[in-house]
Structures are given as structure tokens and as C-alpha cells.
C-alpha positions in Angstrom: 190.1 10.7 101.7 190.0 12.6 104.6 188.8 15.5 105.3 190.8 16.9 107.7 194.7 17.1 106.9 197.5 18.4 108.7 197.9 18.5 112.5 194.8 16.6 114.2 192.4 19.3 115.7 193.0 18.4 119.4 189.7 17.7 121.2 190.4 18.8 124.8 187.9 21.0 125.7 185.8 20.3 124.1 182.0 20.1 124.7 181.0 17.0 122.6 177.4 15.1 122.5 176.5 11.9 122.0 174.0 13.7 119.2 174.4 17.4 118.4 171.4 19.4 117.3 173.1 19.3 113.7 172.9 15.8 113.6 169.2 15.7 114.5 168.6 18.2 112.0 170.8 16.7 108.9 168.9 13.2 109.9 165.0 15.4 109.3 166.5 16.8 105.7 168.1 14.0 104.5 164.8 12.1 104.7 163.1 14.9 102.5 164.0 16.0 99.0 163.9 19.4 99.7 163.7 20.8 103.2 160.1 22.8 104.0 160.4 26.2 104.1 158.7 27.0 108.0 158.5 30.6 108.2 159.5 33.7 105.3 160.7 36.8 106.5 161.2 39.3 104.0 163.9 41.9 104.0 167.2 43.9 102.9 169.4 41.4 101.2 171.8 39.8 104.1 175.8 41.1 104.1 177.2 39.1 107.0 175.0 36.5 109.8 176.6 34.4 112.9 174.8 32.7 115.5 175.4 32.9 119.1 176.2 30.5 121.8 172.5 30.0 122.7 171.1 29.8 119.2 169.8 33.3 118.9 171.2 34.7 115.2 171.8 37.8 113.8 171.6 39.2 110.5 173.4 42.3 109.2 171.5 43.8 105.9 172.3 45.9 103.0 170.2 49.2 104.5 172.9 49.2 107.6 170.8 47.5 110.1 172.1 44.5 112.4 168.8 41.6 114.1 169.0 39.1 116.3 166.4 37.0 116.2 165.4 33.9 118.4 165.3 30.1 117.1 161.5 30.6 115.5 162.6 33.4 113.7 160.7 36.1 115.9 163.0 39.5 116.1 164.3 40.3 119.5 166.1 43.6 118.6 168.3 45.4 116.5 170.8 48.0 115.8 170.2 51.1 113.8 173.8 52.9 113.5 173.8 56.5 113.0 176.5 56.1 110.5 175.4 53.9 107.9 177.4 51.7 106.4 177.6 47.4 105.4 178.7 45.2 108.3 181.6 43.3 106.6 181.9 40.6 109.6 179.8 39.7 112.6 180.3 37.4 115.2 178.1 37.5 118.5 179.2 34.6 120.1 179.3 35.9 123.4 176.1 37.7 123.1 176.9 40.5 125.9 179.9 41.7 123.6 178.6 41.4 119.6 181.3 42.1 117.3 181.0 44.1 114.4 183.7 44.8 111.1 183.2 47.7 108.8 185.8 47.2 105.9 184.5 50.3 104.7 184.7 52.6 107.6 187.9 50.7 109.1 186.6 50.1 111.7 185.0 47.6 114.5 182.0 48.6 117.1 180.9 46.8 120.2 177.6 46.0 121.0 176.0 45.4 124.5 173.1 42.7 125.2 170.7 45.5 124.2 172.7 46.1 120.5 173.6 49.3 122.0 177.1 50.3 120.9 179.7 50.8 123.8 182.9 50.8 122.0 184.1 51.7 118.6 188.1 51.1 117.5 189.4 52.7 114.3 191.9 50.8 112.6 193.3 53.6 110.5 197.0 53.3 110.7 197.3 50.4 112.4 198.7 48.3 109.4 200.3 48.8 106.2 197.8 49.3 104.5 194.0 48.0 104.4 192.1 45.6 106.6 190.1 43.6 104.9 188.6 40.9 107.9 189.2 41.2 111.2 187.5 38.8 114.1 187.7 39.1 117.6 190.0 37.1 120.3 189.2 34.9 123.3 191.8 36.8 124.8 190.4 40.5 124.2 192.2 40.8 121.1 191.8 41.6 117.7 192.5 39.1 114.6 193.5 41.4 111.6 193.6 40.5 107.7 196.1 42.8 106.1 195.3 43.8 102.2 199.0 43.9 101.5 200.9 42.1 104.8 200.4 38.4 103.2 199.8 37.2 106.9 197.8 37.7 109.8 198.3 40.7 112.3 196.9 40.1 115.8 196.0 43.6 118.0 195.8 44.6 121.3 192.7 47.1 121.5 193.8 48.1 125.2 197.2 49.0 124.6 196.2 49.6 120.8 199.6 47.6 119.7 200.1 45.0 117.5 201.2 42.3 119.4 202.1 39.6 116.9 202.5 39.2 113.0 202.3 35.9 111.1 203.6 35.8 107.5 202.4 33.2 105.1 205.3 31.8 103.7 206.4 28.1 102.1 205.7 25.7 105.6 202.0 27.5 105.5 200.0 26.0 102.5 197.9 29.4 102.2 197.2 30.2 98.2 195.0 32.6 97.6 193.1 35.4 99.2 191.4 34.7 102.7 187.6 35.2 102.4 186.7 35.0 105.8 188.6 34.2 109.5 186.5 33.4 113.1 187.9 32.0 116.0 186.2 28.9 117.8 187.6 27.5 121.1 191.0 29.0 121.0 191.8 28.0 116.8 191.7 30.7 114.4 190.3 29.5 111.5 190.2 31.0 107.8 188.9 29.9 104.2 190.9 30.8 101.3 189.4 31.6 97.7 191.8 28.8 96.1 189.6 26.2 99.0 190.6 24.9 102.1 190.4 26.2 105.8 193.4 26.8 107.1 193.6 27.2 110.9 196.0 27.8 113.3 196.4 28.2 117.3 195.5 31.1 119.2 199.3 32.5 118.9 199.3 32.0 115.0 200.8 28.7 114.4 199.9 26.8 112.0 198.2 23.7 112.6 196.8 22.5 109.4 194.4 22.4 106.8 190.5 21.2 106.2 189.6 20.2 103.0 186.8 22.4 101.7 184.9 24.2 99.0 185.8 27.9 98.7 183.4 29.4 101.1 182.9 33.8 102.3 181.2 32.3 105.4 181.3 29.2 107.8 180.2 28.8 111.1 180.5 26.0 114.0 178.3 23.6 115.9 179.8 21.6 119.0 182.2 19.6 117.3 181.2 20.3 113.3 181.9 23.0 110.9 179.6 23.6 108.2 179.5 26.2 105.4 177.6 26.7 102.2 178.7 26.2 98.8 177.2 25.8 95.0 173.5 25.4 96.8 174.8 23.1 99.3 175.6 23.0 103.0 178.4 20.9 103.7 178.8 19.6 107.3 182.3 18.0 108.7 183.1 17.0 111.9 186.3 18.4 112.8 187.8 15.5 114.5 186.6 12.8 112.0 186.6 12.1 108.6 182.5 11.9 109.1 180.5 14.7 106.4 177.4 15.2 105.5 175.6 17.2 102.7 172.3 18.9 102.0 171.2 20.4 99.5 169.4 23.3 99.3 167.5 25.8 96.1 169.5 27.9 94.3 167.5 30.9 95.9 169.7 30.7 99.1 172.9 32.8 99.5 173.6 30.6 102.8 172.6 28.9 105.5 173.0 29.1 109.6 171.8 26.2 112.3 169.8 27.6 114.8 168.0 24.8 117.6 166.6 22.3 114.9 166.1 24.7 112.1 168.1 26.3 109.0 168.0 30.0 108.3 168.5 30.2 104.7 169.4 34.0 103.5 167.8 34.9 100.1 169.7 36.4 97.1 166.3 38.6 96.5 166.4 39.5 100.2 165.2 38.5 104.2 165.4 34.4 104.7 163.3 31.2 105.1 163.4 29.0 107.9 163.8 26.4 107.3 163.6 22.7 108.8 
């Protein structure tokens, strides 16, 4: 079975190599039983983590604080907001403009290179009701998950409008609540609560559907997808039907590449790295 379905995931564009980090990596673990835990870091349990572009990742925690941290795990800096509050969503990939969502406060902040805040956007009023995810745009804009629109709503920050809205309806398979949306090379792509990733181009059409375990976080490398489930990672290329697996101890949460390693957040708090 195939684990893409739907439209084909066009690959122009795309950066592929022969062999990706995450191959290298998936071929050290598989010849283990259980991967070696590098470093420990303790810490704040972990609400939301992305990697950037480079490799540096960044981890938002519990007490309201955001890291970034380098591919050996060492801190580089981090955010201390005045106004504390859980990071729902964070996605840094373009490192010069980190992207932060508070469902809470409504609202998303901008961070600098330094993880100094330059712009914050309150999204009060600007849907029917609730946002529960929002992601940011290759094009500046704003991807928006509505609590009671059953669609998508994509924002203009500028001009503060909403430019487009895309109802779910019977030619979109979309069942169930979306747990998490990011955008990677022009697709938007979201994971529903029912399973599945459902993704659609970067003016809302839908495209298709990946095949997946339920999943409140995934994340991307070159041309793979993985994501963490039941105490596995689950890797799929996106323009195969090739997938991997590993398994990891029921102490993770989940899991993010980084050069040759696995960050593995903790349910008791802080991560391992992993390799």
C-alpha cells in the first residue's frame, strides 16, 4: 500500500540527495536495539519544538521560555517573554524571522536572529471565533485554524485582511479535528486527529492525502516527513512509497533530526540526544 495517496507531491524544486542526513541516521539506529542516549539535558517539560534550515532546534517549555540550541545540544540563546504564557506552535525555519503561536493569548510574536521580539499580531477578531493553530506563509502570510470555520483562513498581516477561506467540505477527505498545520516548500500541510496528513497548495487546494498515524507534531527533512507516534518515529519519503521506522522508549514525548542526531523530548521534562 502506498503511503502517499491522492495527487502526487510534485518534486520540482526540490533539493533532493543522493543520501539525506535522515537516511544516514535511520541506517546507525536500525543497527542498534535501542538508540544511545548521547547527551541529557534536563528541563521544563517541552510544549512545541521545530528545527531550522541549518539544524539548530528550538524548544518552547512549560515555564514560557523558547531555546535554540546547536546540533550537540549546546544552548545558543533564548527567549524570556515578559508575558508568560505556553508557545502553542513554533516554527523557525527561516531563523532570522522565528515564528511563534499563543492559542492562549491569540496571538503570534516575531523573533529576530537574537530571539528578540520585533513584531507581535493579535488575532482577536479576526475570525469567527477561536484560533486554534496558525503557521506562517512563504508569502508573508498567515495560515489560520478556525475553532468553529471548518476550514482554513489564510491572513494578510500587512494589510491585516483575510485574504482567502477554504471550507472542508465532501471533495476534501478532512475528518476530524486538525492537530497541527506547517508549511514546507510552498504545500501546507496538516494532521488530523481521525490520521492522515492532508495537504494542499499554497492557495488552499487540495492536493491529497498521506497516510499516517494521528500525530500533534511532524516535521521535514529534504524530501522525508517524519513524525512520532505510540513510541515510534515514522519516516516517509514524500515522493515514494519508501518508510522507515524506529523505535524509541516510552519516556519520549517526540522526536526532531538535527545533523546525525535525534532530540528526544521527555514526558518528565528537558530531552536526550540521541544517536
Amino acid at each position: 500500500m502506498r503511503y502517499l495517496t491522492g495527487k502526487k507531491l510534485s518534486s520540482k524544486g526540490l533539493n533532493k540527495t543522493a543520501v539525506s542526513c535522515l537516511a544516514l541516521l535511520l541506517s546507525g539506529f536500525l543497527c542498534r536495539a535501542q538508540p544511545v542516549v548521547e547527551k541529557n539535558v534536563p528541563g521544563p517539560v517541552v510544549t512545541a519544538q521545530s528545527v531550522d534550515r541549518r539544524g539548530d532546534f528550538y524548544l518552547a517549555f512549560t515555564n514560557g521560555t523558547v531555546a535554540k540550541y546547536d546540533t550537540t545540544g549546546r544552548q545558543i540563546v533564548n527567549y524570556s517573554p515578559r508575558r508568560l504564557g505556553q508557545v502553542t506552535l513554533v516554527d523557525p525555519w527561516n531563523p532570522l524571522k522565528t515564528f511563534l503561536f499563543y492559542e492562549e493569548f491569540q496571538s503570534i510574536v516575531i523573533l529576530d536572529r537574537f530571539m528578540s521580539p520585533t513584531t507581535e499580531y493579535d488575532l482577536t477578531g479576526k475570525s469567527q471565533s477561536f484560533i486554534r493553530l496558525a503557521c506562517p506563509s512563504q508569502d508573508n502570510s498567515f495560515w489560520l485554524v478556525d475553532e468553529s470555520y471548518n476550514g482554513l483562513i489564510k491572513f494578510d498581516p500587512i494589510d491585516q485582511k483575510i485574504q482567502s477561506k477554504i471550507p472542508f467540505n465532501a471533495s476534501i477527505p478532512v475528518d476530524g479535528k486538525i492537530l497541527f498545520i506547517r508549511e514546507y516548500q510552498n504545500v501546507l500541510f496538516a494532521s488530523l486527529d481521525s490520521g492522515g496528513i492532508v495537504y494542499f497548495d499554497n492557495l488552499g487546494t487540495y492536493q491529497g492525502i498521506i497516510d499516517s498515524p494521528p500525530c500533534d507534531f511532524f516535521c521535514f527533512s529534504k524530501n522525508q516527513l517524519y513524525l512520532t507516534s505510540s513510541g515510534s518515529v515514522f519516516i516517509q519519503d514524500l515522493y515514494s512509497s519508501e518508510k522507515n521506522e524506529i523505535s524509541l522508549p516510552d519516556t519520549y514525548l517526540n522526536a526532531l533530526l538535527t545533523g546525525h542526531r535525534v532530540v528526544g523530548t521527555k514526558k518528565e521534562g528537558g530531552f536526550d540526544l540521541l544517536r
